[in-house]
C-alpha distance (Angstrom), angle and dihedral (degrees) to the residues before:
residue distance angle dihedral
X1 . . .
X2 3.93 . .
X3 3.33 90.5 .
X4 3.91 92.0 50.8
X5 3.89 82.1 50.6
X6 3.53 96.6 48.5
X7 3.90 96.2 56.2
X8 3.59 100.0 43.4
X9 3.78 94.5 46.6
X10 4.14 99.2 71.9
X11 4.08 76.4 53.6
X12 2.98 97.6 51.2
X13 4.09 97.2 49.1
X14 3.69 91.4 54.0
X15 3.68 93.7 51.8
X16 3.61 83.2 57.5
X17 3.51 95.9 49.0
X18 3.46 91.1 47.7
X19 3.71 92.0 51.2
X20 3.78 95.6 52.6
X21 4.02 98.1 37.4
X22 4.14 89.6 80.3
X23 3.56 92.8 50.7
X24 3.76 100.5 42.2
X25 3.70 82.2 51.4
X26 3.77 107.4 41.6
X27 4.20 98.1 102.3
X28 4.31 86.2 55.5
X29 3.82 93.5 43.4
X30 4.03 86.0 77.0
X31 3.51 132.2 -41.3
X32 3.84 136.4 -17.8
X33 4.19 116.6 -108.9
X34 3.97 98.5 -153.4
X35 3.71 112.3 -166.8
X36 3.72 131.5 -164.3
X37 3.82 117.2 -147.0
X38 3.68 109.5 -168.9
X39 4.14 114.0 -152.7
X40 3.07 99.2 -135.6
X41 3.97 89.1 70.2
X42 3.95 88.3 80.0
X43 3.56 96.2 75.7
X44 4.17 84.6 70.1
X45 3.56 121.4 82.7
X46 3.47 103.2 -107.8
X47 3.47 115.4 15.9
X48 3.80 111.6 86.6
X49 3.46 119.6 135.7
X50 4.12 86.6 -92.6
X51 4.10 90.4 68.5
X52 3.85 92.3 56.9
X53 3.58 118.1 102.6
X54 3.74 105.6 -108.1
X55 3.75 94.2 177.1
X56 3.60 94.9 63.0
X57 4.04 101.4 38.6
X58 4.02 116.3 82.0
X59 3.95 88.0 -168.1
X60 4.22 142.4 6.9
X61 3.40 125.4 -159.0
X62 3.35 115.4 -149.0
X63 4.25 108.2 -132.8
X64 2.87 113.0 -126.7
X65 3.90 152.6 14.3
X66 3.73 126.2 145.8
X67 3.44 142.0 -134.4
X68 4.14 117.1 -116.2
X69 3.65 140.7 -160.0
X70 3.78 122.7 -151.1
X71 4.02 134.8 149.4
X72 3.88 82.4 -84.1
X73 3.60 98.0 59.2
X74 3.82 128.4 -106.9
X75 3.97 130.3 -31.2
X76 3.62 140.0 152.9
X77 3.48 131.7 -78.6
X78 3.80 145.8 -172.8
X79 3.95 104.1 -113.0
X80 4.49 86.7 -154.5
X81 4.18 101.4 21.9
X82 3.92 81.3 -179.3
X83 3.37 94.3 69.2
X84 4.05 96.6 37.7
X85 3.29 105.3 39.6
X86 4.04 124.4 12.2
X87 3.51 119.0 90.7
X88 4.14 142.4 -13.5
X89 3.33 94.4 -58.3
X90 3.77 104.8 40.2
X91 3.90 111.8 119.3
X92 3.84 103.6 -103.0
X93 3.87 80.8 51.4
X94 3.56 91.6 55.0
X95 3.77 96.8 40.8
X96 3.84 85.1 56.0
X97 3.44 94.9 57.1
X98 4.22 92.9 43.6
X99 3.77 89.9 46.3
X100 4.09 87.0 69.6
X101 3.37 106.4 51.4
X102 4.23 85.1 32.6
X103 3.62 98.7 41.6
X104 4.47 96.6 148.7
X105 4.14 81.9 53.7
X106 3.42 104.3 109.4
X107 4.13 108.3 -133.7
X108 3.86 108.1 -171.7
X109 4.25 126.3 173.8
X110 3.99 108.3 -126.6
X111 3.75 109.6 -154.1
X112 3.48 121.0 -153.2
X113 3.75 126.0 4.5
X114 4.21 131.6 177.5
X115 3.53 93.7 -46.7
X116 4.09 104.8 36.7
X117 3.50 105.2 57.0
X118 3.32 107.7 97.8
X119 3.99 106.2 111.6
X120 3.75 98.3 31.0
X121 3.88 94.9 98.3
X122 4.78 86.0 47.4
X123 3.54 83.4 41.4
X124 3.90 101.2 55.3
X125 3.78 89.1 33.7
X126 3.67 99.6 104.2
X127 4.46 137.7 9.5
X128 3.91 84.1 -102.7
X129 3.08 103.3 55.3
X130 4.16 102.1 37.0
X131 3.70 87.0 54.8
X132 3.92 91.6 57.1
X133 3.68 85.8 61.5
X134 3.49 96.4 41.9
X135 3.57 99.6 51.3
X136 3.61 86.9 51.1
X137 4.17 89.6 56.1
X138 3.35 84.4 51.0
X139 4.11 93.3 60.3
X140 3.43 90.1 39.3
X141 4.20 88.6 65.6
X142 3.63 84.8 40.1
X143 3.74 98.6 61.4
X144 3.50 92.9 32.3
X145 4.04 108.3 42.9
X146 4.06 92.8 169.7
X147 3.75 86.9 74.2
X148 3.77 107.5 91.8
X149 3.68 92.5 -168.9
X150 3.89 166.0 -35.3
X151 3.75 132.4 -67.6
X152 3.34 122.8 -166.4
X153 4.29 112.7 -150.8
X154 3.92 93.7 175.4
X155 3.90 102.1 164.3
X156 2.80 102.3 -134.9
X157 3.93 128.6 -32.9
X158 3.78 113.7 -152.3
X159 4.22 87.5 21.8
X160 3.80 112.3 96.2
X161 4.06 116.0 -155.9
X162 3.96 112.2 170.1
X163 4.16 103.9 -135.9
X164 3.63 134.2 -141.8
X165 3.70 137.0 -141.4
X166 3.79 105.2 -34.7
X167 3.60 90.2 3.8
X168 4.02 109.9 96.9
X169 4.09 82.4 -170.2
X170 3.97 107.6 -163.8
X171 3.57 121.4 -85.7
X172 3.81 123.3 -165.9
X173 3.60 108.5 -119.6
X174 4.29 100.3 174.7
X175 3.84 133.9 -40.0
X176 3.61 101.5 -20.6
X177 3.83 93.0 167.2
X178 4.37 87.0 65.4
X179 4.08 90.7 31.1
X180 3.70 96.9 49.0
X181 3.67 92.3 54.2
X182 3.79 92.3 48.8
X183 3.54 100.3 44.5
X184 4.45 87.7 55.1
X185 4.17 79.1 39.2
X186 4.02 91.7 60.2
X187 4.04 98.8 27.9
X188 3.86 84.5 60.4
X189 3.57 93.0 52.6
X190 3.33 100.2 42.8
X191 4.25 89.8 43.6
X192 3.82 83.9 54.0
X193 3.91 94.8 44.5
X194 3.48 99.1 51.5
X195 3.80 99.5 37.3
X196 3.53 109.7 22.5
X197 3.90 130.3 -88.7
X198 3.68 104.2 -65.1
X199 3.36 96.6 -0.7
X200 3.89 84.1 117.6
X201 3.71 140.2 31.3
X202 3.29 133.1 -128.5
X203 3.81 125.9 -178.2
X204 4.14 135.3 154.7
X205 3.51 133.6 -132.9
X206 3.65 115.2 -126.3
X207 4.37 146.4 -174.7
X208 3.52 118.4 -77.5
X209 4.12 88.1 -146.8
X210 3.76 111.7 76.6
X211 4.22 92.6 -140.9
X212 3.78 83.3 71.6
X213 3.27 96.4 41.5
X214 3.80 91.5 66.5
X215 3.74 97.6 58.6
X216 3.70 82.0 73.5
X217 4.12 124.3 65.0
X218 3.85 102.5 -124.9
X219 3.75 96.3 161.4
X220 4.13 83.4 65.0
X221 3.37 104.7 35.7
X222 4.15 107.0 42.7
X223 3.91 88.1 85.7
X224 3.63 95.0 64.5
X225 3.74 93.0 57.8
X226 3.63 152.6 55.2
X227 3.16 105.5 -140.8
X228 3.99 146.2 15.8
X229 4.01 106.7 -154.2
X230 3.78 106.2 -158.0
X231 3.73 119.8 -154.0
X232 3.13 98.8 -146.2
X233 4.12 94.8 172.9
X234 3.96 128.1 77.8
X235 3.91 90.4 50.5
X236 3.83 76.8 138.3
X237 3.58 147.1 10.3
X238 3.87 146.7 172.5
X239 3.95 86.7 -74.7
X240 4.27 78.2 80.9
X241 3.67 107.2 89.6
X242 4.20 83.8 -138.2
X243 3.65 131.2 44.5
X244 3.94 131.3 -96.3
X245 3.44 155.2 144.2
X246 3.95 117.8 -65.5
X247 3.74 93.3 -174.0
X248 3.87 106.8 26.9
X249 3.85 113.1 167.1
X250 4.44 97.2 -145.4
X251 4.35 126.1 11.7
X252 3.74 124.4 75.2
X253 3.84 107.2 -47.3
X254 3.57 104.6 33.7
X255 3.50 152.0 115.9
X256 3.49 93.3 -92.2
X257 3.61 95.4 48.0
X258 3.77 96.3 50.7
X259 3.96 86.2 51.9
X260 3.65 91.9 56.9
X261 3.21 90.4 50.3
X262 4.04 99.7 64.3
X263 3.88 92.2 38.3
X264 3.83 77.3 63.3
X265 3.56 92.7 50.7
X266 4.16 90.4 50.0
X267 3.63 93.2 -100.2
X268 4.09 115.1 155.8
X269 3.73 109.6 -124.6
X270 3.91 86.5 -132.2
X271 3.84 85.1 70.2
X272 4.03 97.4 50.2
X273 3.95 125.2 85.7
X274 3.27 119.7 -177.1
X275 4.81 121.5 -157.3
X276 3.08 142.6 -109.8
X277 3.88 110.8 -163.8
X278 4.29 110.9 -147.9
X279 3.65 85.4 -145.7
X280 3.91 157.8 64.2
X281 3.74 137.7 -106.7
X282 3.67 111.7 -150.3
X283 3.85 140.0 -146.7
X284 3.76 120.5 -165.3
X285 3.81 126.1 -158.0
X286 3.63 95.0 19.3
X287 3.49 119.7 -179.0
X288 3.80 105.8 -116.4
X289 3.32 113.8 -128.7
X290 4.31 148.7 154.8
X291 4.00 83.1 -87.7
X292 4.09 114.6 34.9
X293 4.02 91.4 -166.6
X294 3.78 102.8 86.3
X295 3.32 98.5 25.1
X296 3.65 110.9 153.3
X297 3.66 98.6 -119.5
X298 3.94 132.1 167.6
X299 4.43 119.2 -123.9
X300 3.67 127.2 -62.2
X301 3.96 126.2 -1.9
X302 3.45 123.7 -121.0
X303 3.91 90.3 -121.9
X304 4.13 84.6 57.9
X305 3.84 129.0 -159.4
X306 3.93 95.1 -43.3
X307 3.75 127.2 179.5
X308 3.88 126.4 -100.6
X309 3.70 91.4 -105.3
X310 4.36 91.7 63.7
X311 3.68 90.9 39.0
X312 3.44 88.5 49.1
X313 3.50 88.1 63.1
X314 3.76 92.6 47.8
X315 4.08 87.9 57.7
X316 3.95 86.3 60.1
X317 3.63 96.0 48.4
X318 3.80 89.8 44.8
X319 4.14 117.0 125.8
X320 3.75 136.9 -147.0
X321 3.91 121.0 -96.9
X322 3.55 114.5 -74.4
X323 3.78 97.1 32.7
X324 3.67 120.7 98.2
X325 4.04 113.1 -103.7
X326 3.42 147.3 58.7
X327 3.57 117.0 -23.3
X328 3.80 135.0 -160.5
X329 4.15 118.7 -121.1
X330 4.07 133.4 179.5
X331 3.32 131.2 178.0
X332 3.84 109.8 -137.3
X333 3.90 90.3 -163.4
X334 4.27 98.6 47.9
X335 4.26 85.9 35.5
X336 4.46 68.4 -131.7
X337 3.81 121.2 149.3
X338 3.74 126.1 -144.0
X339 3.86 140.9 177.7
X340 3.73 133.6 -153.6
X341 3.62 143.4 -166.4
X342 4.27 121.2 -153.4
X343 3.78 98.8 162.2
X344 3.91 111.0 115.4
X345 3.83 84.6 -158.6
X346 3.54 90.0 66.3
X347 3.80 131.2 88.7
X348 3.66 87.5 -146.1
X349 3.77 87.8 53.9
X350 4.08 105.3 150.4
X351 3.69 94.0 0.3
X352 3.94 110.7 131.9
X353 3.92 129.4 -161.3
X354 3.61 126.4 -145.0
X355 4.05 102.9 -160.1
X356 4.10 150.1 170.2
X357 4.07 95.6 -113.8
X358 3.94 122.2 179.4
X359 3.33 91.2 -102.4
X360 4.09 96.9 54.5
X361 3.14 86.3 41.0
X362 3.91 98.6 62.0
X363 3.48 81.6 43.9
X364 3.68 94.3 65.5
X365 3.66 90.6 45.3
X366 3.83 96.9 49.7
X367 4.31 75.9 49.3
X368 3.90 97.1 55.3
X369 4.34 96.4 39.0
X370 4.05 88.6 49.9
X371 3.56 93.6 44.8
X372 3.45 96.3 41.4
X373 3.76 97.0 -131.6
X374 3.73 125.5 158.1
X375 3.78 103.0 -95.9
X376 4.36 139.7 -95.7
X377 3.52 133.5 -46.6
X378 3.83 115.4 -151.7
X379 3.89 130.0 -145.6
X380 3.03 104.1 -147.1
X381 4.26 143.1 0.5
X382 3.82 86.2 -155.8
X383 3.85 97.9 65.0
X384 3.52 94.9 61.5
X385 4.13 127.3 81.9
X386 3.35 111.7 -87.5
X387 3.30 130.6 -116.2
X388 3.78 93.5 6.3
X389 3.86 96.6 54.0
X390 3.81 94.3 -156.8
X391 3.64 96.6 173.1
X392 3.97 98.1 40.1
X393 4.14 86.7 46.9
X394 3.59 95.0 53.8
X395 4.08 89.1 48.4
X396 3.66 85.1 51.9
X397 3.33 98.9 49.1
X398 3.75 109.9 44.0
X399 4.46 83.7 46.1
X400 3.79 87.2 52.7
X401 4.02 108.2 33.6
């Protein structure tokens, strides 16, 4: 018997290797599908972080903690601890419980976001004060060992927006184009120090529009992480008095422009994402014409900035030209999607929708596998169908064919 034990074992181990080696591997074998899962989705029934589709996801950010300012300096927050932290079915609860039958899914904390950037700039102002908030990234990974990581959603250093109400907005508070680059310079060190080199990740979010992009030092700072996550959606919106693309794939603001841009700065495609928004920018009270996209139009539609899963529905009730309705658009040259609506009938009568179609989409992906870039960022799990995932599945299966 010990010598029946003794031959099959060596078998046995490589079977097991085997059996691990495409899972340990799956993020290299094409691109990386980066979702966001906001917290605030676990207050619907049915879209905790248990629902998503784990299989198909390479890495979730977790939206969003905060930056906060007390007599002991600055640390990290939750911005909803109700839906992080209390109770069985609170989302880090759930994430634990994913992250063991899931373990090659990638489950990183994103810290800031549009709202929650209002002391990043004070905070990375001087050594002091950056190592307050890194020390307190560093207990975060402590307490929670799930998390492989950090991501960094400053928006934007070196661009100062005045907030309102909830909104911190994100004042400039010194030279945030040197600061930001040492603050990601000294969290990767310390990240390595205390856990290992590569033990954890650490990547940024970043401006879809390449102007922005230049207020911060990429050419500097791209060693010190793993990844730059491009949001490459909201390059427009209703507050343009004509109508556009907000996620265009090629033309001036676009995803292809703002991944030129960091191969200019020395950036390795590896390290650059590009996004794919689940959701619409509207115009209302466009003026219909031959050619919807710049339209002169006036704020927000009545349909609003609905998720792929409702416009999807709008697609299927779409009607030919000359009928009243909802019609169908895409721009050949910006590989952009867009809907329409000319029916006076209609409460959504002139609105138009600048969207993330399946065809766009595939566009994008054709984009990142020619150019070799690093893969798609996602905002956000909720927009999609669920249950099905349609969207998320056909990310995850054109980046791992």
């Amino acid at each position: 018997m010990k010598k029946l034990i003794c031959s099959v074992l060596p078998f046995l181990m490589l079977l097991l290797t085997l059996n691990l080696k495409p899972q340990q591997g799956k993020a290299d074998s094409g691109g990386c599908l980066t979702a966001y899962y906001a917290n605030w989705n676990v207050y619907q029934k049915g879209q905790g972080p248990d629902a998503l589709p784990w299989d198909r996801l390479d890495c979730i950010n977790h939206a969003f903690w905060k930056i906060v300012k007390s007599k002991d300096g600055f640390a990290i927050a939750s911005t909803d601890p109700q839906a992080d932290l209390n109770g069985e079915n609170a989302v880090f609860s759930q994430y634990q419980k994913m992250k063991q039958s899931h373990p090659y899914t990638k489950l990183l904390l994103s810290i800031g976001g549009w709202t929650c950037c209002g002391y990043f700039s004070e905070m990375a102002l001087t050594e002091e004060s950056r190592e307050q908030f890194i020390q307190s990234c560093l207990s975060f990974l402590d307490a929670y060992p799930y998390f492989d990581g950090i991501d960094i959603d400053w928006e934007y250093p070196g661009v100062a927006r005045t907030g309102s109400g909830s909104d911190e907005g994100c004042p400039v508070k010194g030279d945030d184009y040197t600061n930001y680059t040492l603050l990601l310079r000294e969290l990767r060190q310390a990240i390595d120090h205390h856990f290992g080199k590569g033990a954890k990740q650490l990547t940024v979010c970043a401006c879809g529009g390449a102007e922005i992009l230049k207020k911060q030092d990429y050419a500097a700072l791209y060693p010190y992480v793993d990844a730059i996550n491009l949001m490459t959606y909201d390059l427009t919106g209703h507050q343009s008095p004509v109508t556009g693309h907000h996620s265009p794939l090629w033309g001036h603001d676009s995803a292809s422009a703002a991944v030129d841009y960091l191969l200019a700065q020395g950036v390795p495609a590896k390290k650059i994402r590009i996004g794919s928004p689940l959701y619409a920018r509207s115009w209302g009270k466009a003026v219909l014409q031959e050619n919807m996209v710049g339209a002169k139009a006036s704020g927000k539609g009545k349909t609003g900035d609905i998720v792929w899963n409702k416009i999807k529905k709008l697609e299927n009730a779409a009607v030919p030209a000359g009928q009243p309705g909802w019609h169908m658009g895409y721009d050949e040259e910006a590989q952009a999607a867009y809907l329409w609506n000319d029916d006076p009938a209609s409460s959504a009568y002139r609105d138009f929708l600048s969207y993330e179609s399946e065809r766009s989409l595939d566009a994008k992906l054709n984009y990142v596998k020619t150019k070799g870039i690093g893969g798609v960022i996602v905002w956000e799990t909720a927009g999609d169908e669920p249950g099905e995932f349609p969207m998320l599945t056909r990310m995850h299966d054109a980046l791992h064919p």
